[in-house]
One Martini backbone bead per residue (centre of mass of N, CA, C, O) as a GRO file, in nm:
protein
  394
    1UNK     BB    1   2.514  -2.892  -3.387
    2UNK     BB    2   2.246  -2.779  -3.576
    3UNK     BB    3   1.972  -2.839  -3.544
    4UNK     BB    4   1.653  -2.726  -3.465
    5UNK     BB    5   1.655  -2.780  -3.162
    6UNK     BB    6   1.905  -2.715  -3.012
    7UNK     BB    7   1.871  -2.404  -3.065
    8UNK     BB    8   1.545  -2.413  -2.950
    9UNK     BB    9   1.674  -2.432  -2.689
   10UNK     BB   10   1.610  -2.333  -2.340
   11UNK     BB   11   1.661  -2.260  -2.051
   12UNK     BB   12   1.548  -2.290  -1.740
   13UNK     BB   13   1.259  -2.036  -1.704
   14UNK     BB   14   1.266  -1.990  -2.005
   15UNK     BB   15   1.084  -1.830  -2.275
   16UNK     BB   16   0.870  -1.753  -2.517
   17UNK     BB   17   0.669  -1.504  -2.668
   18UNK     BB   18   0.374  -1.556  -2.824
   19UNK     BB   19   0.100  -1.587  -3.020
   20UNK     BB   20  -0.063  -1.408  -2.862
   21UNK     BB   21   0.048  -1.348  -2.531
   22UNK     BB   22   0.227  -1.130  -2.572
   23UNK     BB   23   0.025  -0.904  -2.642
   24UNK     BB   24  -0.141  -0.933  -2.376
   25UNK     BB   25   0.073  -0.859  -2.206
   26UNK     BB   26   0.106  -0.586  -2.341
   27UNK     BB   27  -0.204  -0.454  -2.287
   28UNK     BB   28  -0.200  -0.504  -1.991
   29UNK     BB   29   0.029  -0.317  -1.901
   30UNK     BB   30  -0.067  -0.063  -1.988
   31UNK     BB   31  -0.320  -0.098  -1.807
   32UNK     BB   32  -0.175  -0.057  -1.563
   33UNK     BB   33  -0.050   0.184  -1.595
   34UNK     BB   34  -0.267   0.376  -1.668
   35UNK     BB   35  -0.377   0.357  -1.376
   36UNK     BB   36  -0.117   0.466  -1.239
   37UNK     BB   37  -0.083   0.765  -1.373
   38UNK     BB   38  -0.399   0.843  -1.244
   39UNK     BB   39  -0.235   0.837  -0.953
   40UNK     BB   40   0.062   1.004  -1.070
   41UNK     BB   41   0.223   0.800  -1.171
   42UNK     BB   42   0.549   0.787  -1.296
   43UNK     BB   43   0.753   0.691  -1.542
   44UNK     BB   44   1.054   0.458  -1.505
   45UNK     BB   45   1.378   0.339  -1.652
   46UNK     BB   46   1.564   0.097  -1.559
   47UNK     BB   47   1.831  -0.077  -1.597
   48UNK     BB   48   1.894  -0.406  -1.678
   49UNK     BB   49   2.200  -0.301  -1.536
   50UNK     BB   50   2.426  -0.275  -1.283
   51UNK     BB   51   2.636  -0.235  -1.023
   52UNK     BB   52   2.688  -0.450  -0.758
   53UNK     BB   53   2.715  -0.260  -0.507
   54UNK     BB   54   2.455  -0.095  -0.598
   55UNK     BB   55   2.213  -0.331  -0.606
   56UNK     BB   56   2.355  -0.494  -0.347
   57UNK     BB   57   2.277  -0.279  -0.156
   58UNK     BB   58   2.176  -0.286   0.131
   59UNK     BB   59   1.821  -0.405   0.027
   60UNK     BB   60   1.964  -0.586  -0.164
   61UNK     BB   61   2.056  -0.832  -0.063
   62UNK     BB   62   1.791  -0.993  -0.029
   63UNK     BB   63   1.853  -1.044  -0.373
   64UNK     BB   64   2.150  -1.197  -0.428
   65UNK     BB   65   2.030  -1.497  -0.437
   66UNK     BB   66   1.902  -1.401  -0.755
   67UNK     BB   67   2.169  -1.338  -0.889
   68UNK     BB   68   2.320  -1.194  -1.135
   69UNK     BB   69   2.638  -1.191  -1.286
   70UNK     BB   70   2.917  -0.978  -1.400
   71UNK     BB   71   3.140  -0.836  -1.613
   72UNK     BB   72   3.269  -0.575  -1.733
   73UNK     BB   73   3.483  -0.501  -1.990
   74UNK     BB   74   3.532  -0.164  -1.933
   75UNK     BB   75   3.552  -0.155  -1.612
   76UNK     BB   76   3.624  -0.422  -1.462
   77UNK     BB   77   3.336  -0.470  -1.322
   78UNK     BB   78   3.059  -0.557  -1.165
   79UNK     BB   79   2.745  -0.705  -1.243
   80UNK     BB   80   2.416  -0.680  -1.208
   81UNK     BB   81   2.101  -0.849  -1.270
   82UNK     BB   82   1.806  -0.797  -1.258
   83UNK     BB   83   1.550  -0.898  -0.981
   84UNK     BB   84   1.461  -0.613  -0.928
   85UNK     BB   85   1.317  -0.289  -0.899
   86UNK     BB   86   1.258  -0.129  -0.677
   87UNK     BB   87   1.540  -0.013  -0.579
   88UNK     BB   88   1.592   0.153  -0.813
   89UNK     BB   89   1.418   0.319  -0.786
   90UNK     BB   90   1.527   0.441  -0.518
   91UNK     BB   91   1.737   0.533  -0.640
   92UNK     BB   92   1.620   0.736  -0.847
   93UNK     BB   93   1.504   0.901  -0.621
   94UNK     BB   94   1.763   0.972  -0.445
   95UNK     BB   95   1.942   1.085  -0.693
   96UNK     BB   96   1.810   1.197  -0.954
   97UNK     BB   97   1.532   1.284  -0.732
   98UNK     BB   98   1.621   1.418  -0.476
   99UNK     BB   99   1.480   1.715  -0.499
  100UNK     BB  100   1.188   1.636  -0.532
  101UNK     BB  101   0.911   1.609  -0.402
  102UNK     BB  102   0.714   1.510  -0.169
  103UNK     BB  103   0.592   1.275  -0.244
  104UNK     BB  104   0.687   0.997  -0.452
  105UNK     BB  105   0.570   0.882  -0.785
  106UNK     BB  106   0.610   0.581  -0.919
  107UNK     BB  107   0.659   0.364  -1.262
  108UNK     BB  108   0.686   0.016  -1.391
  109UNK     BB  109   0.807  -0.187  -1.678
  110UNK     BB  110   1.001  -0.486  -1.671
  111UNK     BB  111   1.244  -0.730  -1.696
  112UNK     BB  112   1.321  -1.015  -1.473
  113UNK     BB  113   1.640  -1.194  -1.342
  114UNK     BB  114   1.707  -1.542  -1.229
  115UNK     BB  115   1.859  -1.820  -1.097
  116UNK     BB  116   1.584  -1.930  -0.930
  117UNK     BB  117   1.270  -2.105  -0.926
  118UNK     BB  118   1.005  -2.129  -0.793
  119UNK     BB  119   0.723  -2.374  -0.696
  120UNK     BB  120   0.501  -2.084  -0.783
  121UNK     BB  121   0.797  -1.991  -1.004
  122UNK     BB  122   0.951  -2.106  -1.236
  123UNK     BB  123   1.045  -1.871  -1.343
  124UNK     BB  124   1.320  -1.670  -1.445
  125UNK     BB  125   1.181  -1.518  -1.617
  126UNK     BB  126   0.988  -1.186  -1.583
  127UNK     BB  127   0.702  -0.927  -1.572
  128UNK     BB  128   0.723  -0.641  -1.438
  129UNK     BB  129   0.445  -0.411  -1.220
  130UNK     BB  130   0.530  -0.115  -1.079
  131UNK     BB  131   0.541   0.095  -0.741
  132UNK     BB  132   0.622   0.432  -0.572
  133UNK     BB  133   0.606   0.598  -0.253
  134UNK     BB  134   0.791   0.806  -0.156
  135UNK     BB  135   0.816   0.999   0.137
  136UNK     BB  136   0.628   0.835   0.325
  137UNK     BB  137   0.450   0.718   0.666
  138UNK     BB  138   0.142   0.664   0.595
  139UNK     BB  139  -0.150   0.480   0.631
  140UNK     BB  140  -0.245   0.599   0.329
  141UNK     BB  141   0.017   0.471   0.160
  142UNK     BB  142  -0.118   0.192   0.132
  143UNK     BB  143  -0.414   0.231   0.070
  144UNK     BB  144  -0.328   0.346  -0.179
  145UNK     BB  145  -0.163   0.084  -0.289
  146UNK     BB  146  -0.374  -0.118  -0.308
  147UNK     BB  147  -0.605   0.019  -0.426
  148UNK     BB  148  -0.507   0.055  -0.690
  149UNK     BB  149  -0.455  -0.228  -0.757
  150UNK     BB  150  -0.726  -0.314  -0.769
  151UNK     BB  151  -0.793  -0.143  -1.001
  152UNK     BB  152  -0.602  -0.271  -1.191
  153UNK     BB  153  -0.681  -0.573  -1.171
  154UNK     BB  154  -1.036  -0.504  -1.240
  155UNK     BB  155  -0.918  -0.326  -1.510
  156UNK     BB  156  -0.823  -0.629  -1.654
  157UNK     BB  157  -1.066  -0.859  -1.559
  158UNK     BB  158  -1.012  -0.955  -1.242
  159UNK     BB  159  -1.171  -1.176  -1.021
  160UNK     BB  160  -1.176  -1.247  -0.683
  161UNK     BB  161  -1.018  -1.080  -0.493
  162UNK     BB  162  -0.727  -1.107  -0.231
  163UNK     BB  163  -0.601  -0.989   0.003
  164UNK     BB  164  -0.280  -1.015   0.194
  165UNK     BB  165  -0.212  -0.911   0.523
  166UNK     BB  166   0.119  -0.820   0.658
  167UNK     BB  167   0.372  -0.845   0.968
  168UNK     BB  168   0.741  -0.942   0.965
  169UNK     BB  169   0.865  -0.770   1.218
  170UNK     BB  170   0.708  -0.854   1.437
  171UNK     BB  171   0.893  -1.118   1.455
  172UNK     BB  172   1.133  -0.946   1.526
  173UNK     BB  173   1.024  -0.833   1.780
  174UNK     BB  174   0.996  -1.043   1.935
  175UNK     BB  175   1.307  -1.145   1.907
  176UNK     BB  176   1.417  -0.950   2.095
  177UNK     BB  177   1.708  -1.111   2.239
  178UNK     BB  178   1.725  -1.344   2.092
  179UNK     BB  179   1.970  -1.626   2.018
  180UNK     BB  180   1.947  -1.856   1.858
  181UNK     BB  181   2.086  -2.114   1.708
  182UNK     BB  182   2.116  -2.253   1.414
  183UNK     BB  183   1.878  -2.481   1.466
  184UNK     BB  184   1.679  -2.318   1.564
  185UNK     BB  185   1.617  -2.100   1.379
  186UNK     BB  186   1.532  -2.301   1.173
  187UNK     BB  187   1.310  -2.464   1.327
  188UNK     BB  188   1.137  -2.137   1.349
  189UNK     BB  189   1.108  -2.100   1.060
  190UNK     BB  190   0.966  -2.374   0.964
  191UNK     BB  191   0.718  -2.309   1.167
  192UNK     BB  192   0.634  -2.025   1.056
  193UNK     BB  193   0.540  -2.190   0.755
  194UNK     BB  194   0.384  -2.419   0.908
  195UNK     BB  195   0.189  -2.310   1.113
  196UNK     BB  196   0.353  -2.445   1.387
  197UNK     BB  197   0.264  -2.464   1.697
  198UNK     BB  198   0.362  -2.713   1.873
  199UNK     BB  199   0.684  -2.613   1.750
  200UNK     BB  200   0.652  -2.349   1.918
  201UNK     BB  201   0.624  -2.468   2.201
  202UNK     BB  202   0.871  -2.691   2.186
  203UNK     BB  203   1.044  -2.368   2.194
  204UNK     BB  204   1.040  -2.250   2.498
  205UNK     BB  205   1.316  -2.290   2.615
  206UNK     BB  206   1.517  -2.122   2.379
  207UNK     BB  207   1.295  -1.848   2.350
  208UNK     BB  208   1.075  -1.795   2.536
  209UNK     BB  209   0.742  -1.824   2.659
  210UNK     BB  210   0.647  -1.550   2.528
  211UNK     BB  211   0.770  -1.592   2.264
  212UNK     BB  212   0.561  -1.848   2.195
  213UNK     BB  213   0.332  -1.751   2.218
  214UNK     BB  214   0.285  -1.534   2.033
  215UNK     BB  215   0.366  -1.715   1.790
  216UNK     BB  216   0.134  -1.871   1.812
  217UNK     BB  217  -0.115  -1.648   1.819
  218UNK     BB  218  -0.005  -1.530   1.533
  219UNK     BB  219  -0.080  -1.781   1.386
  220UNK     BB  220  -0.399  -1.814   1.523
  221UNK     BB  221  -0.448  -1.538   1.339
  222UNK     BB  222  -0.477  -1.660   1.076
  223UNK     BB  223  -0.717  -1.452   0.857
  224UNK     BB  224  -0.982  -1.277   0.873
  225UNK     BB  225  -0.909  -0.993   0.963
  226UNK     BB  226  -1.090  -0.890   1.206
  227UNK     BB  227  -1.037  -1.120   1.384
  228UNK     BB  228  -0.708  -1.141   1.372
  229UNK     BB  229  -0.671  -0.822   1.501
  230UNK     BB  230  -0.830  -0.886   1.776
  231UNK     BB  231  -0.617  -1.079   1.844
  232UNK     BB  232  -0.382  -0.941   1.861
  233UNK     BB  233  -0.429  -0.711   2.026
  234UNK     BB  234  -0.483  -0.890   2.276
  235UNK     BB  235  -0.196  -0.865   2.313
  236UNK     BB  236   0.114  -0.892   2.498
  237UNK     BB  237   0.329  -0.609   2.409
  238UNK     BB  238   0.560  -0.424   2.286
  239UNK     BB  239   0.574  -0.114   2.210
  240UNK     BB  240   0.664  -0.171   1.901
  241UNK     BB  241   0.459  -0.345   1.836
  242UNK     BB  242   0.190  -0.192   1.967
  243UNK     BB  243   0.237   0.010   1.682
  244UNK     BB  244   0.231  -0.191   1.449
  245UNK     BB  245  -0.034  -0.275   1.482
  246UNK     BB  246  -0.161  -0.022   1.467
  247UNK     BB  247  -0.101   0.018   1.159
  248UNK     BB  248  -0.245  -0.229   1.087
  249UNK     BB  249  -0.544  -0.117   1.153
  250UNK     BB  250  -0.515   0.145   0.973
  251UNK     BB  251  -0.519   0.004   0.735
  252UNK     BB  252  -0.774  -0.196   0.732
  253UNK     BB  253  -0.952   0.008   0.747
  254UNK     BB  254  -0.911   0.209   0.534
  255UNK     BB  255  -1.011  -0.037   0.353
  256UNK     BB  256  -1.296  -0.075   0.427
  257UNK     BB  257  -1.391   0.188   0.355
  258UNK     BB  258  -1.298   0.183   0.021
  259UNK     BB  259  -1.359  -0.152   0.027
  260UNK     BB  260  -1.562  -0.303   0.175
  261UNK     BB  261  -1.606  -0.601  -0.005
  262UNK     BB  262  -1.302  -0.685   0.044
  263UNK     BB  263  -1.079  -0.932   0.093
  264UNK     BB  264  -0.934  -1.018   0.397
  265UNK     BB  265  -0.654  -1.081   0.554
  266UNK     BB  266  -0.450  -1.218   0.789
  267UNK     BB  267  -0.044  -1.273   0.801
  268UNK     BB  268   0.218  -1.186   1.011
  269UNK     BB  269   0.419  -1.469   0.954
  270UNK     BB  270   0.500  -1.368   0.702
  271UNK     BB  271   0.861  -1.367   0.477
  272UNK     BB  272   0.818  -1.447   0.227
  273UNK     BB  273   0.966  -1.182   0.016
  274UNK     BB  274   1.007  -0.965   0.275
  275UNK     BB  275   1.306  -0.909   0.355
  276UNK     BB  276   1.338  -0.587   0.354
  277UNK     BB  277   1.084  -0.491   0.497
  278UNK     BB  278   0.909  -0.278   0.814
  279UNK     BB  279   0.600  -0.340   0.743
  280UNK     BB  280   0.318  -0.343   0.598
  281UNK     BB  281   0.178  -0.626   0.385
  282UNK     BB  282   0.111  -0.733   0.067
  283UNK     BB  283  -0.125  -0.974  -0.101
  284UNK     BB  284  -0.253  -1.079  -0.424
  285UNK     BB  285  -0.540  -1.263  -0.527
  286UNK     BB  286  -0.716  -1.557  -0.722
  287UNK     BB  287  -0.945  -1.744  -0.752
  288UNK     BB  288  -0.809  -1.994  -0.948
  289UNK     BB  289  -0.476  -1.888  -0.892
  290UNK     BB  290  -0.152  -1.963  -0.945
  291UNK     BB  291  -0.036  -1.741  -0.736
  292UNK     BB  292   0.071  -1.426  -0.722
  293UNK     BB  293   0.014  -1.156  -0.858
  294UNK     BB  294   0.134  -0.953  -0.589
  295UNK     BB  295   0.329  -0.733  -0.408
  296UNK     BB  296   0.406  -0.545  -0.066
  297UNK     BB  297   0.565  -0.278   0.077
  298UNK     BB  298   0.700  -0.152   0.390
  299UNK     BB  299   1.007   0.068   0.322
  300UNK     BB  300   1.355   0.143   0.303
  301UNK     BB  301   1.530   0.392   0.115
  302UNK     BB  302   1.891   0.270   0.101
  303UNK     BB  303   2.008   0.365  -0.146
  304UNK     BB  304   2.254   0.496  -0.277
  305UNK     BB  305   2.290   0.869  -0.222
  306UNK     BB  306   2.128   1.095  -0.079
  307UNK     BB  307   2.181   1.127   0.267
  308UNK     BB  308   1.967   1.293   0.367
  309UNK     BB  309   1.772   1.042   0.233
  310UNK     BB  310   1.841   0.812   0.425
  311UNK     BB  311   1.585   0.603   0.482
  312UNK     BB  312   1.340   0.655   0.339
  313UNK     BB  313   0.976   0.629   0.354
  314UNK     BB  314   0.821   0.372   0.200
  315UNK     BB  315   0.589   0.184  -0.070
  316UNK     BB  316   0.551  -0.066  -0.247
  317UNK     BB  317   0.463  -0.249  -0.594
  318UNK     BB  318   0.435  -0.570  -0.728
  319UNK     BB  319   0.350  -0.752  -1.077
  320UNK     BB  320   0.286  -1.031  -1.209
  321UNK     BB  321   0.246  -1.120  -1.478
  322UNK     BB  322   0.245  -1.432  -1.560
  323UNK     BB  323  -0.023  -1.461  -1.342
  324UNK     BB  324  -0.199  -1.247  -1.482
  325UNK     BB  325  -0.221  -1.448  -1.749
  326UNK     BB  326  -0.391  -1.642  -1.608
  327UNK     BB  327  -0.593  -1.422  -1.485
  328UNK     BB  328  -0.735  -1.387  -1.749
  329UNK     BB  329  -0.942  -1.355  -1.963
  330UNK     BB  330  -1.085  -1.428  -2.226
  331UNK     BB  331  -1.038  -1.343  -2.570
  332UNK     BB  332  -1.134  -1.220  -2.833
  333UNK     BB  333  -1.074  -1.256  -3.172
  334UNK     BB  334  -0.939  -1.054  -3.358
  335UNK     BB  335  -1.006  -0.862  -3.670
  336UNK     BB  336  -0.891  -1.024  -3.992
  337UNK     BB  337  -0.806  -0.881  -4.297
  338UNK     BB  338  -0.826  -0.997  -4.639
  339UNK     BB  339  -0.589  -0.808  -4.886
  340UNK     BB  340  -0.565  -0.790  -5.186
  341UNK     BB  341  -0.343  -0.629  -5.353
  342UNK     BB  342  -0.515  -0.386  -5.495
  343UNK     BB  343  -0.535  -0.266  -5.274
  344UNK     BB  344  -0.510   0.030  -5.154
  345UNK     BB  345  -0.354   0.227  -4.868
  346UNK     BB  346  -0.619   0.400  -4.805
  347UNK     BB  347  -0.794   0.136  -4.747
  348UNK     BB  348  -0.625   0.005  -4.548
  349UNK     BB  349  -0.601   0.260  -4.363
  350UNK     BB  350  -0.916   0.246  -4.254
  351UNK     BB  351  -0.953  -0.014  -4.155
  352UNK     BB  352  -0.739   0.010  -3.919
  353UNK     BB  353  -0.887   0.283  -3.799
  354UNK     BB  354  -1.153   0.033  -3.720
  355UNK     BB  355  -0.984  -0.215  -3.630
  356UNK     BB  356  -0.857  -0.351  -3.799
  357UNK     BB  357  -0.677  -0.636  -3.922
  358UNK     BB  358  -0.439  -0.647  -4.160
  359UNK     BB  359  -0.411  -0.872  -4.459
  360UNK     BB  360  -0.168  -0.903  -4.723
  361UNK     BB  361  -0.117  -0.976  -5.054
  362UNK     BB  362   0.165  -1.116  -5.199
  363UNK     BB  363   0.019  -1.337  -5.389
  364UNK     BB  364  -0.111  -1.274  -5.655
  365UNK     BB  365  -0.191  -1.540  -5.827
  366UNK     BB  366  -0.430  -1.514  -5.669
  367UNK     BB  367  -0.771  -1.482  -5.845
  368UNK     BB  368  -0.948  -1.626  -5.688
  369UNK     BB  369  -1.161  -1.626  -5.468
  370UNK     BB  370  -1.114  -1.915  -5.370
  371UNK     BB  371  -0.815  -1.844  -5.328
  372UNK     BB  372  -0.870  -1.657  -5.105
  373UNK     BB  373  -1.010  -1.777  -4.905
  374UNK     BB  374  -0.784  -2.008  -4.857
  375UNK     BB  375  -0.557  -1.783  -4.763
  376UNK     BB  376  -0.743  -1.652  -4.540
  377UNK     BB  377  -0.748  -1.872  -4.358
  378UNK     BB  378  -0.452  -1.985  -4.340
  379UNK     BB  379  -0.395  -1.660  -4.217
  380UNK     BB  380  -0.621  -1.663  -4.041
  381UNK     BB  381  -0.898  -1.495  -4.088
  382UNK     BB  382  -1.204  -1.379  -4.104
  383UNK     BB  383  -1.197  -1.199  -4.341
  384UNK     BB  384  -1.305  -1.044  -4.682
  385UNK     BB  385  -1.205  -0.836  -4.947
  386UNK     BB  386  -1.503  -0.804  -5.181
  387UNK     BB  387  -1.588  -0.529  -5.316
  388UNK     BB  388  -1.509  -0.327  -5.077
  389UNK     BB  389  -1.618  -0.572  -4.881
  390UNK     BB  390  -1.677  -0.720  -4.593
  391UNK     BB  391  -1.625  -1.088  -4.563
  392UNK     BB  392  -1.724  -1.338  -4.396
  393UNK     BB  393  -1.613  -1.623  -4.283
  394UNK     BB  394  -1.693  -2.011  -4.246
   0.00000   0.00000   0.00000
């Protein structure tokens, strides 16, 4: 079958990328980019394929069943195609920049896919934009790369954002100690997930009244920042998760300070997306825009490499092209003039300089302005060079 529809099917979750809307992709991406670089973050471009054991080890597994897997035909060796970037960051940190002063600021962009899209993300080729902060462990650090990223999204033009701040290891050391068999913990997955106290407390018997009570507890905390930490605060928890909290309020106060009014919420046991995580992280919304804007938060940077920094401390942050532009304001159609054959090439360079969009006239044949108008119509053009001077089409 040669026809061209056959041709032109694409595998579901891929798509291409069309005008306007890729310009606009393009635009936007630089624009978060020179944000971030403003902010110190230098930018690294990490191989869009690396070796599956280099890419799929340590808290790469969290991402293992996202991955696309191939043979390498040089080395017969299996490779990985990337599902995500941070982790590559933290290998160029740790191996090619282990040497470089502390903290390491890195900044990216560039293309991943994955085996199959969620519900709130259906695609699976995709573009992020993202930072890290490596070799840094203080709550100042992460404070930072919200606000960062705030600023990145509201000069995007991108308005009316949420913070939700989350601390999913809380939820894992409320259960040391605790083992429950494969059925339960599958049903206590899908409580805290479906924010069920009910079925929270109907498994005080497998998992201990104690820890029943307080994932109940953490749940019914989830909302407004302010209300969310104070009602959390006031739980009786163990030393290791009792310092995990005071992060979690250095972190928003921290906010508060830098941002007073910017909306903030807290959910302690959300965890998906997050499972590599290690203390504070957070999601971006926007009213009235499906699925998250971008997402990240604190974890151990233990990519192979210099083992002297394995395990460094790190936070980092992924933007979702995607989403971000859903959430783009409509912008207005840049001006395009249609220029005659006969133009000069430095007056059409002069007008390129003034910002016009130039397109010219390949077939001469058309010589009168009527055939001009009518040219330059046909392929979007908003004005026509008309005796040396822009003539507005109508």
């Amino acid at each position: 079958m040669n026809d061209l529809p056959d041709k032109a099917l694409l595998p579901t979750g891929m798509q291409d990328g069309l005008p306007p809307d890729a310009a606009r992709e393009a635009k936007a991406v630089e624009r978060l980019l020179a944000t971030f670089a403003g902010w110190g973050y230098a930018r690294v471009k990490p191989p869009l394929m690396e070796f599956e054991d280099s890419l799929l080890g340590g808290s790469g597994q969290a991402v293992a069943a996202a991955t696309f897997r191939l043979q390498d035909p040089a080395s017969k060796r299996m490779l990985a195609l990337r599902a995500d970037q941070t982790l590559q960051v933290a290998r160029i940190a740790r191996s090619r920049l282990g040497q470089q002063p502390r903290p390491l600021r890195l900044a990216y962009g560039g293309e991943v896919v994955r085996i199959a899209g969620s519900q709130q993300r259906p695609e699976r080729q995709f573009f992020q934009v993202g930072a890290e902060l490596i070799g840094d462990e203080n709550a100042a650090g992460d404070v930072e790369m919200i606000a960062m990223a705030l600023e990145a999204l509201e000069g995007a033009g991108i308005k009316n954002l949420t913070v939700d701040i989350g601390l999913p290891k809380l939820t894992r050391l409320l259960m040391d100690g605790v083992s429950p068999d494969d059925a339960t913990a599958e049903r206590l997955k899908t409580a805290l997930e479906r924010k069920d106290t009910s079925d929270l407390d109907a498994l005080s018997d497998a998992i201990g009244k104690d820890v029943s009570a307080n994932l109940s507890a953490l749940v019914k905390a989830t909302g407004p920042a302010e209300a969310a930490l104070k009602q959390i605060s006031a739980l009786s928890l163990g030393k290791a998760a009792t310092a995990m909290v005071a992060q979690l309020k250095e972190v928003v106060e921290g906010l508060k300070r830098a941002h007073p009014n910017q909306s903030l919420t807290i959910d302690a046991v959300e965890s998906r997306g997050f499972e590599y995580h290690t203390g504070v992280t957070f999601s971006f919304y926007a009213n009235g825009v499906r699925g998250e804007l971008g997402r990240g938060g604190r974890y151990l940077s233990d990519a192979p490499g210099n083992d002297k920094r394995r395990g460094e401390a790190a936070t980092g942050l992924t933007l979702f092209m995607d989403t971000i532009l859903r959430a783009l304001p409509d912008s207005d159609a840049p001006d395009r003039i249609w220029l005659p054959a006969d133009t000069a090439l430095g007056a059409a360079r002069d007008l390129r300089e003034q910002g016009w969009i130039t397109v010219g006239q390949l077939d001469a044949s058309a010589t009168s302005e009527d055939e001009a108008l009518t040219e330059a119509g046909r392929l979007g053009c908003t004005h026509i060079l008309s005796g040396g001077k822009a003539k507005k089409l109508t």
